[in-house]
C-alpha positions as CSV (number, residue, x, y, z in Angstrom):
1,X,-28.7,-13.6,-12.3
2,X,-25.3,-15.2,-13.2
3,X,-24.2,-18.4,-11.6
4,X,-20.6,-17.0,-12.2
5,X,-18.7,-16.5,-8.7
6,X,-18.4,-13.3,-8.4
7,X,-14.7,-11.8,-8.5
8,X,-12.9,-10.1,-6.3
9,X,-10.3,-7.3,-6.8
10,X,-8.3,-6.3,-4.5
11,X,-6.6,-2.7,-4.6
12,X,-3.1,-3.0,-6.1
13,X,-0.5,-1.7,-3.4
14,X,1.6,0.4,-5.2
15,X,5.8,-0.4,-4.4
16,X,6.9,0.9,-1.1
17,X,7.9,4.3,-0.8
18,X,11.4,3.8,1.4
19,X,14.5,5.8,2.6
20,X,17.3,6.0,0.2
21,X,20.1,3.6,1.6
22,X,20.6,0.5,0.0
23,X,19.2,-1.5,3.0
24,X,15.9,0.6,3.7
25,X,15.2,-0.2,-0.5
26,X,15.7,-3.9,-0.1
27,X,13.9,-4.1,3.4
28,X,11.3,-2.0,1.9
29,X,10.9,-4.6,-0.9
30,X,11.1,-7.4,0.9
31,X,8.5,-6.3,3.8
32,X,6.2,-5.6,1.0
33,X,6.3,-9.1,-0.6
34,X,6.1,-10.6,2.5
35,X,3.1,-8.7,3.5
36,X,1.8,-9.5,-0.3
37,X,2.1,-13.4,0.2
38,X,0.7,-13.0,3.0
39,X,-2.2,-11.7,2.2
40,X,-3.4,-13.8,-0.2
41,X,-4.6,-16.4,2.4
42,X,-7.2,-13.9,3.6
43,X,-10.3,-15.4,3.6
44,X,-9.1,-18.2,2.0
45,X,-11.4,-21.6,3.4
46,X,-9.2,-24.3,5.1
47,X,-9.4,-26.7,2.3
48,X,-9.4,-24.7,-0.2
49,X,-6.0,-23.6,1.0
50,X,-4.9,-26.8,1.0
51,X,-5.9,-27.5,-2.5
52,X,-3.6,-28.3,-4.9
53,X,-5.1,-26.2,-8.1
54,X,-1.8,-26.8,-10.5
55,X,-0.6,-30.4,-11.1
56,X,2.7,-29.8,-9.7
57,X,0.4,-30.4,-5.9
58,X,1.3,-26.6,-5.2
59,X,-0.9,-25.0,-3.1
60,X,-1.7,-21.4,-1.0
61,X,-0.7,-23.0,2.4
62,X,2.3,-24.7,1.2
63,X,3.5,-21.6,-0.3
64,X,3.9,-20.0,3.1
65,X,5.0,-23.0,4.8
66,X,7.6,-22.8,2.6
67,X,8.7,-18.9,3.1
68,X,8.9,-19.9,6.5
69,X,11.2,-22.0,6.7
70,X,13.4,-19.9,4.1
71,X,13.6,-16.8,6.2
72,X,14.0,-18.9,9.4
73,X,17.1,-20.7,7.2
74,X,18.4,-17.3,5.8
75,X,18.3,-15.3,8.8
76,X,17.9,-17.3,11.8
77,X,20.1,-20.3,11.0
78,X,17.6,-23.1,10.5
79,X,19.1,-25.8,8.7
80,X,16.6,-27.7,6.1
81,X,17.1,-31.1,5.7
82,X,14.0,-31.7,2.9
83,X,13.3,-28.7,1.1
84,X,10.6,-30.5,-0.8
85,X,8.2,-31.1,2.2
86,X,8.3,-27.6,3.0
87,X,6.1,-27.2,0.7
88,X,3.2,-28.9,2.8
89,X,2.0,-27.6,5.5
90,X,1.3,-30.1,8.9
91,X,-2.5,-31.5,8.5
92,X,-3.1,-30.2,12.0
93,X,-2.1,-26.7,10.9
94,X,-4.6,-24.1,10.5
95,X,-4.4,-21.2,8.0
96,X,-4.2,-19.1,11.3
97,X,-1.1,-21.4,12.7
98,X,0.7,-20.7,9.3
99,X,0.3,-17.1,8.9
100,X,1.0,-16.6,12.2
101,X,4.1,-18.7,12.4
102,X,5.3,-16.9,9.2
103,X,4.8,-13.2,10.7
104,X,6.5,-14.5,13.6
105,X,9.2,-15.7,11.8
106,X,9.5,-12.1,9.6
107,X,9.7,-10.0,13.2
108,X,12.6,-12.3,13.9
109,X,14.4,-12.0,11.1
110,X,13.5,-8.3,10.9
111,X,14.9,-8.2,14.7
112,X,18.2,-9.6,13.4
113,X,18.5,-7.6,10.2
114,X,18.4,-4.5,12.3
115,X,21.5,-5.1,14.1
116,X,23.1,-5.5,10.2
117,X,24.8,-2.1,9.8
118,X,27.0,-3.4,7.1
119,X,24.8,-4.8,3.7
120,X,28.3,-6.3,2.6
121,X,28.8,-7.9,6.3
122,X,27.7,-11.7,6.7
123,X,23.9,-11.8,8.6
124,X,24.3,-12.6,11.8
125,X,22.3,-15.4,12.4
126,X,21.0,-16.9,15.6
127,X,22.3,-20.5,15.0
128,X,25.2,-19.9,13.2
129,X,26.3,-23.0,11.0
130,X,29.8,-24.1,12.1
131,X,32.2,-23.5,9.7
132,X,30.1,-21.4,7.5
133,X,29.8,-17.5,7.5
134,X,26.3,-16.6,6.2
135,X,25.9,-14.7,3.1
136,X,25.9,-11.0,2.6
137,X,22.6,-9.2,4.0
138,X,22.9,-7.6,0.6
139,X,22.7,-11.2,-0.7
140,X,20.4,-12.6,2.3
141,X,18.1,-9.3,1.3
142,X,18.0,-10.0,-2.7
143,X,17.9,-13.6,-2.6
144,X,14.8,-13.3,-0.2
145,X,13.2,-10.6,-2.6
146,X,13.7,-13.2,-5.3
147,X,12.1,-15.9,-3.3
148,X,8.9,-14.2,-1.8
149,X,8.6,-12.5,-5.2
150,X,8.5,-15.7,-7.1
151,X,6.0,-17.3,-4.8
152,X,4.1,-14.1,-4.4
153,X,3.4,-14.8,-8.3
154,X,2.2,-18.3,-7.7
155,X,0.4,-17.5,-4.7
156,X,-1.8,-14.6,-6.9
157,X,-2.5,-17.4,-9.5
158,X,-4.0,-19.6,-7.2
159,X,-5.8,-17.4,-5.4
160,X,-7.7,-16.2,-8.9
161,X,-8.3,-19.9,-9.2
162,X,-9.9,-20.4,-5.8
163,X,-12.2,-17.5,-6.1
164,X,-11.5,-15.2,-8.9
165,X,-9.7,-13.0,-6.4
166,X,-6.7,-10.7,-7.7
167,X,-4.5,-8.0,-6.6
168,X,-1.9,-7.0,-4.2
């Protein structure tokens, strides 16, 4: 018997199937990154989520963290004052707090993107930012593909380096 661990593969999703207007495309994206990134922390031990495996400290935790607090900046208002430590989860924060926290965070901004008719309108946000319109949803929407996307990518390399797991 092999003292190899043994890999896991999970089944690929396949992109989402979504309406045709330019919104239900990019939401339809979007939803299925986030659920993606998600994802990945399945089953994932405590410390080992916490585990830097790349020397730039990144780890699977700290990834979500960090979505969080971009969808709660893009759509909600939040204003970030150190993007950097965003990137660390609080030591008293379970894998279940931050996965939580981030699906939270998605039903609110899905709750506000639903009253966005217009893609070329400002979001609405909760806590506007005096002074400031927010950006386009079409903006908001594509930046935030960009974003989950990215750290999807990361997120499915160190999760092959935890346990060998892959897939969407």
């Amino acid at each position: 018997m092999s003292s190899t661990p043994r890999r896991e593969r999970r089944s690929d999703s396949p992109p989402p199937r979504t309406g045709n207007s330019e919104a239900e495309v990019l939401r339809g994206f979007l939803d299925y990154l986030r659920n993606s990134v998600a994802a990945k922390l399945d089953g994932v031990p405590e410390q080992q989520a916490r585990t830097a495996a790349v020397p730039s400290g990144t780890n699977l935790l700290g990834l979500l963290n960090h979505l969080t607090f971009v969808e709660r900046s893009m759509f909600l208002g939040d204003q970030v004052g150190d993007w950097q430590a965003t990137f660390q989860a609080a030591p008293e924060d379970s894998v279940a707090d931050v996965v939580a926290r981030y699906r939270e965070t998605v039903e609110r901004a899905n709750a506000i993107l639903d009253g966005c008719t217009d893609p070329g309108a400002p979001v609405t946000r909760l806590r506007p930012q005096p002074g400031r319109s927010g950006p386009s949803v079409r903006w908001a929407l594509t930046h935030m593909i960009e974003e989950t996307g990215r750290h999807a990518g990361h997120a499915d390399i160190l999760r092959e380096l935890i346990d060998g797991s892959t897939g969407r």
